[in-house]
C-alpha positions in Angstrom: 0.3 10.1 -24.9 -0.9 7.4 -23.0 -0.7 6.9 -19.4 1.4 3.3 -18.9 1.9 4.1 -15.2 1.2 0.9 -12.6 -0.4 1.1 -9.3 1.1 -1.6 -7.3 -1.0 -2.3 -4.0 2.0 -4.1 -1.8 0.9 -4.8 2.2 1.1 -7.3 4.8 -2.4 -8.5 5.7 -3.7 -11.4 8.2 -5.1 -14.4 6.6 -8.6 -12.8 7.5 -7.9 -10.2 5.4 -7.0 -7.3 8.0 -4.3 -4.8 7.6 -4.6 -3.4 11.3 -6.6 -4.1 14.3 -9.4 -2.3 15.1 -8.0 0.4 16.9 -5.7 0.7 14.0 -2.6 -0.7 15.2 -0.6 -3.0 13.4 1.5 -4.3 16.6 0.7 -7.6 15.2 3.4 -7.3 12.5 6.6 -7.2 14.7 5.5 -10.5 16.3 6.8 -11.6 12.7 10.0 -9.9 12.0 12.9 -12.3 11.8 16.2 -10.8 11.8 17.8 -10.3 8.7 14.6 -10.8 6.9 13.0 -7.7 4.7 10.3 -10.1 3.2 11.5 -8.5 0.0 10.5 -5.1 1.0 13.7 -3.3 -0.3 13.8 -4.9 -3.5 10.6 -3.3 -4.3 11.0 -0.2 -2.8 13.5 0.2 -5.7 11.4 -0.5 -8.6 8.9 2.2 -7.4 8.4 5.7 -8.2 5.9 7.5 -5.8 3.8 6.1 -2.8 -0.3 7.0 -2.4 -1.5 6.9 1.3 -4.5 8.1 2.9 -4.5 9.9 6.2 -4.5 7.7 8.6 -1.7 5.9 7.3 0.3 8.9 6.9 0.2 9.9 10.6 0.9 7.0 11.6 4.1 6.4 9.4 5.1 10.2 10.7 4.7 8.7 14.4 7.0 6.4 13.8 10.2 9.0 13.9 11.7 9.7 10.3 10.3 9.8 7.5 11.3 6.4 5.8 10.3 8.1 2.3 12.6 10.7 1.9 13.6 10.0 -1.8 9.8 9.3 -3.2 7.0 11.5 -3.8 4.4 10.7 -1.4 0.8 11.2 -2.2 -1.6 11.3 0.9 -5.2 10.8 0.2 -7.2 13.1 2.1 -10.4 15.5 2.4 -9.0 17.2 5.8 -6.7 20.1 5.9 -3.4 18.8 6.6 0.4 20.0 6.0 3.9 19.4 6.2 7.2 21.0 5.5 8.1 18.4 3.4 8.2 19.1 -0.3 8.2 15.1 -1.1 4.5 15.5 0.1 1.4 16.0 -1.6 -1.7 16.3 0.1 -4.8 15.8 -2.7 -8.1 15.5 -2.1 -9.1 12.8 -5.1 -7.9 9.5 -7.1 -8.1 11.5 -10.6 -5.6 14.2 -9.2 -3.4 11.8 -8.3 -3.5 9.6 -11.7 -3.4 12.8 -13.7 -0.7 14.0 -11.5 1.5 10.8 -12.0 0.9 10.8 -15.8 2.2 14.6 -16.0 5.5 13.4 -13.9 6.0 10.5 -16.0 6.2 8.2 -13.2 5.4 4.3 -14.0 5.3 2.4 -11.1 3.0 3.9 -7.8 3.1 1.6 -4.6 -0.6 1.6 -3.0 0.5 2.0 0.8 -2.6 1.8 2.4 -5.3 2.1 4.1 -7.9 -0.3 3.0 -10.2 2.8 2.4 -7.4 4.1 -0.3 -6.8 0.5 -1.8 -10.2 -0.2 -1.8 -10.8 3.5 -3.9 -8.3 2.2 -6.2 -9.7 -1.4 -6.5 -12.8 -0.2 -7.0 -11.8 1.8 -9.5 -10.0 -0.8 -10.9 -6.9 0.9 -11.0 -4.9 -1.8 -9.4 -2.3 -3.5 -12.1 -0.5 -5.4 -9.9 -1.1 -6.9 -6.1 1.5 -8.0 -3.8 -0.3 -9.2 -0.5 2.0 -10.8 2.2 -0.1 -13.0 4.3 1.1 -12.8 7.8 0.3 -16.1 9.6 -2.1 -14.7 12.2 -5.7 -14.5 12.4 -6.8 -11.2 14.3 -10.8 -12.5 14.7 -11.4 -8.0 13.5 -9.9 -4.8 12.5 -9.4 -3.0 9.5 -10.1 -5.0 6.5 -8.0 -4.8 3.1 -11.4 -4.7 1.0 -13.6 -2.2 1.9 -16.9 -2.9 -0.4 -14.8 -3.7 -3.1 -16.5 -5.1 -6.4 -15.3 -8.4 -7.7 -11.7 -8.4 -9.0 -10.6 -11.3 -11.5 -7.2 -11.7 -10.9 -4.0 -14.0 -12.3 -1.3 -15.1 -9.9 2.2 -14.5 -10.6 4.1 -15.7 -8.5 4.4 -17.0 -4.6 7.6 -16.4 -2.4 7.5 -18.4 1.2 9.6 -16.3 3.9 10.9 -18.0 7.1 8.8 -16.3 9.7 5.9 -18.2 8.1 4.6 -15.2 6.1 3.9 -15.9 2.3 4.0 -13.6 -0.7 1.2 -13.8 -3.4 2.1 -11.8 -6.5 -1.1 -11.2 -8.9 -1.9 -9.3 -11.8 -5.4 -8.1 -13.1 -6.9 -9.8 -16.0 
């Protein structure tokens, strides 16, 4: 039986192409928020299955109080010996565990959290069906780039969606 599962890499990233700034904060987001305004976030949340994350993005979500994932597995990329008491999370050490792992559960559509060291392994790859990139109107000069030594991808857009903060949604799909 054949795998159709998606992995959907959906972030916000600066118009230079960084998801956080160099000490790995991504401060520069809430500068953005405009009340009312989810940029489309829930909608997808919906169509999803299961979340991939590496480490780094995983504590940091945890710092933020509850976990906002309680009704998704939640696969955190990782090589260091972490754990939780949460049985919606899955600590695994490689992409091919994960991809095997989704294919057993049935699951078709995987949201690509982040970092840009776990979309890069994904993009590179080329495991990446679909990209949903919200650029943020802000140019943070450094930080923690979205491609990460990432060989060329040939890409076809989709579809755009202009939000009023200034932030615009580019949907594309691999060729």
């Amino acid at each position: 039986m054949e795998n159709d599962a998606k992995f959907i890499l959906y972030l916000a990233t600066t118009l230079d192409g960084y998801i956080a700034s160099s000490d790995g904060s991504i401060e520069w987001l809430t500068s953005f928020e405009t009340n009312g305004e989810d940029n489309g976030y829930i909608a997808f949340y919906k169509t999803i299955d299961a979340l991939v994350m590496g480490s780094a993005t995983y504590e940091q979500v945890v710092g933020f109080g509850d976990w906002p994932y309680p009704d998704k597995l939640s696969y955190v990329l990782t090589n260091r010996n972490l754990s939780t008491n949460r049985n919606d999370v899955v600590f695994v050490s490689d992409v091919k565990a994960i991809s095997e792992d989704v294919k057993r559960k049935g699951f078709k559509r995987i949201w690509i959290v982040g970092g840009g060291k776990v979309a890069s392994l994904f993009m590179a790859q080329g495991l990446i069906d679909e990209y949903i990139l919200t650029l943020i109107p802000i140019i943070l000069g450094a930080g923690i780039s979205l491609y990460q030594a990432v060989p060329e991808q040939k890409l076809n857009l989709v579809k755009t969606t202009s939000y009023a903060s200034g932030a615009v949604e580019l949907r594309y799909k691999k060729r």
